[in-house]
N, C-alpha and C positions, 0 to 999 in steps of 0.2 A: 372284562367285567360286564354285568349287567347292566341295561341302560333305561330298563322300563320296573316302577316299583308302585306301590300304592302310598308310603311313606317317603318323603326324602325331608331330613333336617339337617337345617344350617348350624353346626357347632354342638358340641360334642364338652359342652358342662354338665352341670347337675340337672338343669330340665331336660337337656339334648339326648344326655344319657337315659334317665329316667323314664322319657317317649320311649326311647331306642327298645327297652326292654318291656316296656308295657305293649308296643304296638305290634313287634316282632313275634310274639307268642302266636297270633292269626292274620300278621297280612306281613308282605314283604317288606323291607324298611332299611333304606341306608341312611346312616349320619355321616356326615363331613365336618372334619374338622383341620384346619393345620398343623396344628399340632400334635406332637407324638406323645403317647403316655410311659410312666408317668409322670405329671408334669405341677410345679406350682404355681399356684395363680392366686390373684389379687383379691383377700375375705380375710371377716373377719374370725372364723372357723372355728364359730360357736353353731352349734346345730339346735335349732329347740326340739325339744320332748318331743312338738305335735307329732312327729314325722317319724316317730323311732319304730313304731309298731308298724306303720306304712312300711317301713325299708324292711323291717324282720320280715313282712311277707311277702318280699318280694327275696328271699334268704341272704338278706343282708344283717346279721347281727350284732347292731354296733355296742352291745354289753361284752363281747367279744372284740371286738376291736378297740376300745378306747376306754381307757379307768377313770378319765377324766368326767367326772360328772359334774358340772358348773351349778352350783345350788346359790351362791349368795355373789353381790354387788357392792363394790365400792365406789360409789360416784365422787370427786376431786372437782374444786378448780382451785385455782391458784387465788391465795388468799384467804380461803377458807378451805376449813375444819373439813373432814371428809363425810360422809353420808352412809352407812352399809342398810342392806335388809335383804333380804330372801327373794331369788327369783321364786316367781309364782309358778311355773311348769319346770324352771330347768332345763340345761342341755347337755349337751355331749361339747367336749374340746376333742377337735376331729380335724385332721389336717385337709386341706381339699387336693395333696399329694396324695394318701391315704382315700379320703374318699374318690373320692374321682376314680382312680385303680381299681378299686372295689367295683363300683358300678360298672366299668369298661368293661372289665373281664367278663363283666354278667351279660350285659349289651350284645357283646359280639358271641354268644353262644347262637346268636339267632338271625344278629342282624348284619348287615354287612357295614363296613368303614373305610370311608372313604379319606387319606391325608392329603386334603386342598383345602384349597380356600372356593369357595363359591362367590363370585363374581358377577352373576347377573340371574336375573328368574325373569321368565313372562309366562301372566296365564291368558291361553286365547283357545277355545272351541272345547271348553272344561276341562283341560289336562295344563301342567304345569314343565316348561323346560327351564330346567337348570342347567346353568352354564358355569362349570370350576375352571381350574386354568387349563385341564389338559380335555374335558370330554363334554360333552351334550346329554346330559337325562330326563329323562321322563316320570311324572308320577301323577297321581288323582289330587294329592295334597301335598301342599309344600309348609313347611315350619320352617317358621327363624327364632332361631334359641342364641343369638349372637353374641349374648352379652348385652353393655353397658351401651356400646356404636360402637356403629360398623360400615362396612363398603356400601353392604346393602339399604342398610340405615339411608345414606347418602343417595344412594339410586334411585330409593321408593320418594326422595325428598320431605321425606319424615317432619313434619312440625318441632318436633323437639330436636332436629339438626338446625335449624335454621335459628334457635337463639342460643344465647353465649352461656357455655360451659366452663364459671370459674373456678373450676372446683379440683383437685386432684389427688388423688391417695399415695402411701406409701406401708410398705409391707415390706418387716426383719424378724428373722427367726432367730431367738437368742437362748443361751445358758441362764439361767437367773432361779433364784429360790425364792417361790411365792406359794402359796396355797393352792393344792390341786383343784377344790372347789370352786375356786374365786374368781370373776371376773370384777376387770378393773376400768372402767369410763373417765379417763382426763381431760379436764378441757383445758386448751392454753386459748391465747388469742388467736383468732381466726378459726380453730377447727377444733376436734377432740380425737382422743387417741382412747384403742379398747387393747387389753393386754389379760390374756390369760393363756392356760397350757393344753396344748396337744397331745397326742397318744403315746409320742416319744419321748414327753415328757418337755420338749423344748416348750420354748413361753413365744407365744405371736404378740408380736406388738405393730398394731395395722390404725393409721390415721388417716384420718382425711382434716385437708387444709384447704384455706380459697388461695388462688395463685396469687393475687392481689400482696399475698401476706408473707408467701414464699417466695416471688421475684426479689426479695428487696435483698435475697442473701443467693452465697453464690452454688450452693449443692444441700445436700439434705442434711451433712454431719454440720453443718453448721446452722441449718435451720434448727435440727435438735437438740444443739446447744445451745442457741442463742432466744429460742423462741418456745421450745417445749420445755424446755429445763426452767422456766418462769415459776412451773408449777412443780413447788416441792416434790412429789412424788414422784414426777416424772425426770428431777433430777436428779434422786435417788434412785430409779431404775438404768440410765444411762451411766452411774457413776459405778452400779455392782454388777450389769449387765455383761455379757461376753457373748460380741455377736457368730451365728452359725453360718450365715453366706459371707460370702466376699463382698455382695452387694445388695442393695432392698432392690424389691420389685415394684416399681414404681407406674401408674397410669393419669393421666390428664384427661383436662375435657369432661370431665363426669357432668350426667346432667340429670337434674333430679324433677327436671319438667314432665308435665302428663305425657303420657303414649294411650295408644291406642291398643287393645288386645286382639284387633282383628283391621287389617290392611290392606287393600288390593285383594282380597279374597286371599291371604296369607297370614295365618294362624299363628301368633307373637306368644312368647312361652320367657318366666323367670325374668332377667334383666329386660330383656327386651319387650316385654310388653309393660312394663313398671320397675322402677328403682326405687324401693326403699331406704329410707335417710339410714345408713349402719350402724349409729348411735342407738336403733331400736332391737338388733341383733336377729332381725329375723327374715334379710335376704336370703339364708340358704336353702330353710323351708320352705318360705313362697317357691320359690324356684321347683322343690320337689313338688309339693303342692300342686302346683300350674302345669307340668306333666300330668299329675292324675287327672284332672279335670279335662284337659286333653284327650286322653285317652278318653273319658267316659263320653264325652261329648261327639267324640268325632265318631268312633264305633258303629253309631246308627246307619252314619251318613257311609261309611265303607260297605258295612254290610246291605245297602241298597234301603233300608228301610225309613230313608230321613234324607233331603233334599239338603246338597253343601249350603246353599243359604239358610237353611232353619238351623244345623250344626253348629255351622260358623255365629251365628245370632244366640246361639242359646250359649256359649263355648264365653261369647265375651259380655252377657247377661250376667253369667254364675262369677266369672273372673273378677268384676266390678262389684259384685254384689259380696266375695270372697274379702278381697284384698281393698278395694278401694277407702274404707274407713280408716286401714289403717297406714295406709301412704300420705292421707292430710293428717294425721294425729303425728305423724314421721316428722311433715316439715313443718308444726306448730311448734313442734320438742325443739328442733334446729332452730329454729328461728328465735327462739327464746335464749338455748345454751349458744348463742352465736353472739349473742346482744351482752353489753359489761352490767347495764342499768337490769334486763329483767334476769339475767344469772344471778344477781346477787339477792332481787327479791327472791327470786325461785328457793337458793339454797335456805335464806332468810324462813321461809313458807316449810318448806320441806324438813326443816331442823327441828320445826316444833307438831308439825304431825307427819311424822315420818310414814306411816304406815300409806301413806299419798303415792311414794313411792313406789308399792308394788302395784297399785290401783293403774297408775300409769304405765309399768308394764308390762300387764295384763293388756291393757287395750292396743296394742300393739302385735300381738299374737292371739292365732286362733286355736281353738280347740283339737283336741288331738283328730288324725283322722284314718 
């Protein structure tokens, strides 16, 4: 294979992808990733609007691929009455098996793919080498799309690796009959759980809990009966539910701490340069998102006509100035639906002017682009 590229990215998700095929149209570009497609991975796989005409023109048509169009919300907790009202942009129920495939296929029309893991990066004399398990490369720019943490994470010794991650999700694809429209926000104690349906038609039901709350029980079918099923709804979905895997897909560690979008002179795209709280439903699109921005940012600096320091500066300028408002409105929301005393003002509040509700959705998502 080839060992010298102008592109090389770490992992091969929705931002990793989304580079892949923006930057391979005019300059070389491999992604690496471990994993084989295609493959499921841990979301809540609700897509918003902003990004649907983004992806149509990159010929991704997801009015063709998924009927699911998510227009209204029903927010829960246990104890109280429920909440519904209309998302304000809407999205697609899109599986990230389904998406992910989609993208890959397009990716690799251009770019090349690498199945490792990347291991190590140093940049010294303006070039970057990449080190996976089996080879040595070379490139102008290096991207990490890694996700949530990662090896590299750990390597760079990242700020946000160094404090405590108590947080962890779990993800089950089930049979169940609920409205193709609907998305569902539960909170029990400790976390909240989001349930709507996919292009197959199956229903995602994807939580995140603090570990604090799930150590005290001994696996997940007993945290979901003993700890989700508190809240009526969600003991009515576990009661008529019929699960699709043999097992959920499950991750730890999650850390919803600031990152940085630019590192070591290494360019942080989607999770990895910020985690949105998924209670706000709009980590997939950042992720897309934060590839475009990407791509428009770096361009200059490939084509010779913009210095990597001004790039890289202007790259995590717009990314901050894109996404940063709405990562502290994420963990104001958390912080609130986490707490028993301001959840039950919130529902209190929320019950007698409802329309409060979309207002807060809104600020959470950005405009289409």
């Amino acid at each position: 294979m080839k060992k010298q590229y102008d592109i090389i990215i770490a992992g091969g998700g929705l931002s990793g992808l989304t580079a892949s095929i923006l930057f391979s149209k005019d300059f070389d570009v491999l992604f690496i990733d471990p994993d084989a497609y295609p493959r499921h991975k841990m979301c809540g796989e609700y897509l918003s609007n902003e990004v649907i005409d983004f992806l149509k023109d990159l010929d991704i048509d997801l009015n063709r691929e998924s009927s699911m169009n998510l227009e209204q919300l029903k927010f829960t907790a246990a104890g109280h009455k429920e909440i519904e009202c209309s998302l304000p942009q809407g999205g697609k129920g899109i599986s990230r098996y389904h998406l992910d495939e989609l993208l890959y296929n397009k990716a690799i029309a251009n770019a090349g793919f690498l199945q490792e893991k990347v291991i190590d990066s140093l940049y010294e004399n303006d070039t970057f080498t990449v080190t996976t398990s089996s080879y040595k490369l070379s490139c102008k720019q290096f991207i990490m799309a890694t996700g949530k943490r990662s090896l590299l994470d750990k390597k760079l010794d990242r700020d946000f690796i160094r404090q405590k991650s108590p947080w962890l999700a779990v993800k089950m694809h089930y049979e169940y009959n609920m409205q193709d429209n609907l998305v569902e926000l539960h909170n029990f104690e400790g976390g909240y759980a989001g349930v709507s349906k996919v292009e197959n038609g199956h229903v995602n039901l994807c939580y995140l809990a603090s570990y604090d709350s799930f150590k005290q029980h001994k696996n997940v079918s007993d945290f979901n009966k003993i700890v989700l099923s508190k809240n009526k709804f969600l003991d009515s979905f576990f009661k008529n539910a019929r699960p699709v895997w043999e097992q959920p897909i499950t991750i730890s560690q999650i850390s919803f701490e600031k990152k940085e979008p630019v590192e070591n002179s290494i360019l942080m795209m989607g999770d990895t340069a910020g985690l949105i709280h998924p209670l706000c439903g709009n980590g997939m699109a950042m992720a897309i998102h934060s590839a475009k921005i990407a791509f428009e940012e770096l361009q200059p600096y490939l084509k010779q006509e913009l210095s990597r320091e001004q790039a890289l500066a202007n790259y995590s300028k717009r990314w901050k100035k894109t996404f940063n408002r709405r990562l502290k409105i994420g963990r104001v929301l958390q912080g609130i639906l986490l707490n028993k005393t301001y959840t039950k003002l919130g529902f209190w509040f929320l019950r007698r002017f409802p329309f409060l509700l979309s207002i807060i959705i809104k600020s959470t998502h950005g405009k289409p682009i």
